[in-house]
C-alpha positions as CSV (number, residue, x, y, z in Angstrom):
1,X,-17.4,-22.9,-22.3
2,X,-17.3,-23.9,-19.1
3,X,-13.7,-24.9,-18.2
4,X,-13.4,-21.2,-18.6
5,X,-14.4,-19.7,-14.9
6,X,-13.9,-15.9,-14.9
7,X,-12.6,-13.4,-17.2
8,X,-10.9,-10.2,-17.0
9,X,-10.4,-7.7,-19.6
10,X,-7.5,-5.3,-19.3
11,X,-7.3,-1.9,-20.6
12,X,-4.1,-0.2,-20.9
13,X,-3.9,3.5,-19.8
14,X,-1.4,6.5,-20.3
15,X,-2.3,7.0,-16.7
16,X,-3.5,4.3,-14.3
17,X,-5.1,7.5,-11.5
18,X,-6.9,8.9,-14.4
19,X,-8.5,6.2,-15.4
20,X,-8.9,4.7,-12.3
21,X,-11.2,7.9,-11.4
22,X,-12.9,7.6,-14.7
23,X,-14.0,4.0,-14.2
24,X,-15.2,4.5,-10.6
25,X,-17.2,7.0,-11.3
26,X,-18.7,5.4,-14.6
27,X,-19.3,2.2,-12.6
28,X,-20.1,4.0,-9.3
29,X,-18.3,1.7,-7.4
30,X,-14.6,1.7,-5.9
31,X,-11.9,-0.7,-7.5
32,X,-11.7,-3.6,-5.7
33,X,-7.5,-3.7,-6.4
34,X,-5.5,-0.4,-6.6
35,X,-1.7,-1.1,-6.7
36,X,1.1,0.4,-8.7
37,X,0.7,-1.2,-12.3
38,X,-3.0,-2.0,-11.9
39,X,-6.4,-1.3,-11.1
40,X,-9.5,-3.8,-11.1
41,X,-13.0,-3.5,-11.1
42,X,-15.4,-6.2,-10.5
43,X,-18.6,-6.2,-12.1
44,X,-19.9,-9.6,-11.6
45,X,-18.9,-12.4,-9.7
46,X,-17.3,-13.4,-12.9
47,X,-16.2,-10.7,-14.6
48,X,-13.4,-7.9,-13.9
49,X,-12.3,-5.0,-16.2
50,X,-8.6,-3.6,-14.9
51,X,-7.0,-0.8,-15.8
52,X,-2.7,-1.4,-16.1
53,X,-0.6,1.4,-17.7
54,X,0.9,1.4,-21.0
55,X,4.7,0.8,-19.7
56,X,3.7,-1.7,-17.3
57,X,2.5,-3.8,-19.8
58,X,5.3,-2.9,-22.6
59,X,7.7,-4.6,-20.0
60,X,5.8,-7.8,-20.8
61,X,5.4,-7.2,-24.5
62,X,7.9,-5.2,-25.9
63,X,9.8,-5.8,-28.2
64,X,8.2,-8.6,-30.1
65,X,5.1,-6.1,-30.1
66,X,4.5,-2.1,-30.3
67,X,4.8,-0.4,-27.1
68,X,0.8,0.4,-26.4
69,X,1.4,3.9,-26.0
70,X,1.6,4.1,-29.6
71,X,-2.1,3.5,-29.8
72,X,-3.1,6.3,-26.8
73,X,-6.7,8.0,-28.2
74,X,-6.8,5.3,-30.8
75,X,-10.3,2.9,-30.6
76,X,-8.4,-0.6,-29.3
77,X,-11.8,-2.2,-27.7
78,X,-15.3,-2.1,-27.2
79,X,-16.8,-2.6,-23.9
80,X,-20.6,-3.3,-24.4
81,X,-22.6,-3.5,-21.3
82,X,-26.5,-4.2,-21.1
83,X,-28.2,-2.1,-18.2
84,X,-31.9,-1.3,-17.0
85,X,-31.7,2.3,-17.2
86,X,-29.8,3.7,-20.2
87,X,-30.9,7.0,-19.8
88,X,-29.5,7.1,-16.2
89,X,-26.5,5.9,-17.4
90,X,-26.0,8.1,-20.4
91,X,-26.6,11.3,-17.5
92,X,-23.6,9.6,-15.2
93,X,-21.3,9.5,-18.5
94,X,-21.5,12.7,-18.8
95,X,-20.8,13.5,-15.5
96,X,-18.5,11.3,-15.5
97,X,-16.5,13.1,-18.3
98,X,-16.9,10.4,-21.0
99,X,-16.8,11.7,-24.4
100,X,-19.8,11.0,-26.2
101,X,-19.5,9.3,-29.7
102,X,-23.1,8.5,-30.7
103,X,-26.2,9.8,-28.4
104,X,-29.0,6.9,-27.1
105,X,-30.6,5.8,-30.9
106,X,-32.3,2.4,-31.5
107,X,-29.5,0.2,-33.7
108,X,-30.1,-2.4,-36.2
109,X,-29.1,-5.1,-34.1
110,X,-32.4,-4.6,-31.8
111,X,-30.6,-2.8,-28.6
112,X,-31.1,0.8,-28.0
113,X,-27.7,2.2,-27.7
114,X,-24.9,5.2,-27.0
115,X,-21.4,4.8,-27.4
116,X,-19.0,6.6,-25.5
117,X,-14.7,6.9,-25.5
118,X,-12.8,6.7,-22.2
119,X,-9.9,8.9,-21.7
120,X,-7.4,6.5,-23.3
121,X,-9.8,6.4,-26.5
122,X,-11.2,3.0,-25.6
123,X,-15.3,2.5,-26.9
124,X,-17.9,1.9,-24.0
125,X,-21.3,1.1,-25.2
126,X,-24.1,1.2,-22.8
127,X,-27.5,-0.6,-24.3
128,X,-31.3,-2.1,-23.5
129,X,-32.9,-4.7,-25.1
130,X,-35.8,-3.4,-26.8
Protein backbone atom coordinates (compact mmCIF):
# COMPACT_ATOMS: atom_id res chain seq x y z
CA UNK A 1 0.00 0.00 0.00
CA UNK A 2 1.90 2.68 -0.70
CA UNK A 3 -0.15 5.84 -0.29
CA UNK A 4 0.25 4.70 3.29
CA UNK A 5 3.79 6.30 4.49
CA UNK A 6 4.32 5.53 8.18
CA UNK A 7 2.37 3.95 10.83
CA UNK A 8 2.06 4.28 14.49
CA UNK A 9 0.58 2.00 16.84
CA UNK A 10 -0.66 3.34 20.13
CA UNK A 11 -0.95 1.49 23.29
CA UNK A 12 -2.95 2.82 26.05
CA UNK A 13 -1.50 2.68 29.56
CA UNK A 14 -2.88 3.07 33.30
CA UNK A 15 0.31 4.92 33.62
CA UNK A 16 2.24 6.67 30.83
CA UNK A 17 5.97 6.81 33.38
CA UNK A 18 5.54 3.09 33.84
CA UNK A 19 5.32 2.22 30.68
CA UNK A 20 7.36 4.61 29.34
CA UNK A 21 10.33 2.86 31.50
CA UNK A 22 9.18 -0.44 30.47
CA UNK A 23 9.37 0.24 26.67
CA UNK A 24 12.87 1.98 26.91
CA UNK A 25 14.26 -0.53 28.46
CA UNK A 26 12.72 -3.46 26.28
CA UNK A 27 13.76 -1.42 23.22
CA UNK A 28 16.99 -0.07 24.76
CA UNK A 29 16.52 3.15 23.42
CA UNK A 30 15.07 6.55 24.78
CA UNK A 31 11.52 7.74 23.41
CA UNK A 32 11.95 10.01 20.94
CA UNK A 33 8.57 12.15 22.28
CA UNK A 34 7.83 12.37 26.06
CA UNK A 35 5.00 14.88 26.81
CA UNK A 36 2.00 14.76 29.15
CA UNK A 37 -0.58 12.32 27.27
CA UNK A 38 2.03 10.53 25.27
CA UNK A 39 5.11 8.78 24.71
CA UNK A 40 6.68 7.59 21.23
CA UNK A 41 9.20 5.25 20.25
CA UNK A 42 10.62 4.97 16.92
CA UNK A 43 11.67 1.78 15.69
CA UNK A 44 12.20 2.32 12.07
CA UNK A 45 12.15 5.16 9.89
CA UNK A 46 8.55 4.16 9.37
CA UNK A 47 7.26 2.85 12.22
CA UNK A 48 6.48 4.28 15.90
CA UNK A 49 4.82 2.47 18.86
CA UNK A 50 3.48 5.31 21.59
CA UNK A 51 2.34 4.88 24.67
CA UNK A 52 -0.91 7.55 25.71
CA UNK A 53 -2.82 6.85 28.98
CA UNK A 54 -6.11 5.43 29.29
CA UNK A 55 -7.99 8.95 30.22
CA UNK A 56 -6.23 10.77 27.72
CA UNK A 57 -7.61 8.84 25.13
CA UNK A 58 -11.21 8.22 26.85
CA UNK A 59 -11.47 12.20 26.31
CA UNK A 60 -11.42 11.25 22.61
CA UNK A 61 -13.59 8.18 22.81
CA UNK A 62 -15.83 8.16 25.48
CA UNK A 63 -18.86 7.94 25.50
CA UNK A 64 -19.66 6.35 22.26
CA UNK A 65 -17.01 3.71 23.43
CA UNK A 66 -15.82 2.00 26.89
CA UNK A 67 -13.41 3.96 28.79
CA UNK A 68 -9.98 1.77 28.13
CA UNK A 69 -9.31 1.45 31.64
CA UNK A 70 -11.90 -1.17 31.63
CA UNK A 71 -9.61 -3.37 29.74
CA UNK A 72 -6.23 -2.72 32.09
CA UNK A 73 -4.32 -6.44 32.34
CA UNK A 74 -6.69 -7.60 29.64
CA UNK A 75 -4.68 -8.92 26.21
CA UNK A 76 -5.90 -5.85 23.63
CA UNK A 77 -2.88 -6.36 21.05
CA UNK A 78 -0.01 -8.23 19.86
CA UNK A 79 3.17 -6.62 18.98
CA UNK A 80 5.27 -9.15 16.93
CA UNK A 81 8.74 -8.13 16.23
CA UNK A 82 11.37 -10.29 14.16
CA UNK A 83 14.98 -9.81 15.64
CA UNK A 84 18.55 -11.51 15.06
CA UNK A 85 19.12 -12.61 18.53
CA UNK A 86 16.06 -13.97 20.29
CA UNK A 87 17.88 -15.31 23.00
CA UNK A 88 19.42 -11.83 23.84
CA UNK A 89 16.23 -10.51 23.75
CA UNK A 90 14.34 -13.02 25.82
CA UNK A 91 17.49 -12.23 28.73
CA UNK A 92 16.55 -8.13 28.37
CA UNK A 93 12.70 -9.05 28.90
CA UNK A 94 13.40 -10.30 31.80
CA UNK A 95 15.44 -7.73 33.00
CA UNK A 96 13.32 -5.61 31.78
CA UNK A 97 10.40 -6.93 34.04
CA UNK A 98 8.19 -8.33 31.19
CA UNK A 99 6.05 -11.14 32.29
CA UNK A 100 6.70 -14.07 30.47
CA UNK A 101 3.73 -15.94 28.78
CA UNK A 102 5.38 -18.67 26.72
CA UNK A 103 9.28 -19.35 26.87
CA UNK A 104 11.49 -19.35 23.22
CA UNK A 105 9.76 -22.77 21.43
CA UNK A 106 9.69 -23.29 17.65
CA UNK A 107 5.76 -22.52 16.43
CA UNK A 108 3.89 -23.91 13.68
CA UNK A 109 4.03 -21.03 11.67
CA UNK A 110 7.96 -21.51 11.10
CA UNK A 111 9.39 -18.63 13.52
CA UNK A 112 10.95 -19.52 16.81
CA UNK A 113 9.09 -17.62 19.37
CA UNK A 114 8.39 -16.25 23.15
CA UNK A 115 5.63 -14.21 24.06
CA UNK A 116 5.68 -11.83 26.72
CA UNK A 117 2.78 -9.15 28.59
CA UNK A 118 3.67 -5.52 29.24
CA UNK A 119 2.55 -4.06 32.38
CA UNK A 120 -0.79 -2.89 30.99
CA UNK A 121 -1.35 -6.68 29.76
CA UNK A 122 -0.61 -5.95 26.20
CA UNK A 123 1.26 -9.32 24.15
CA UNK A 124 4.87 -8.66 22.86
CA UNK A 125 6.20 -11.47 20.70
CA UNK A 126 9.75 -11.49 19.96
CA UNK A 127 10.68 -14.15 16.95
CA UNK A 128 13.49 -15.63 14.26
CA UNK A 129 12.91 -16.98 11.16
CA UNK A 130 14.05 -20.42 11.26
Amino acid sequence: MKHLLSSEFILYVDNQETASRFYESLFRSKPTLEVPGMTEFTLSGQLKIGLMPNDGIAKIITPTMPHPEKGNGIPRCELYFHVEDLSFEFENAVKSGARIISGIEERNWGDRAFYIADPDGHIIAFAEKR
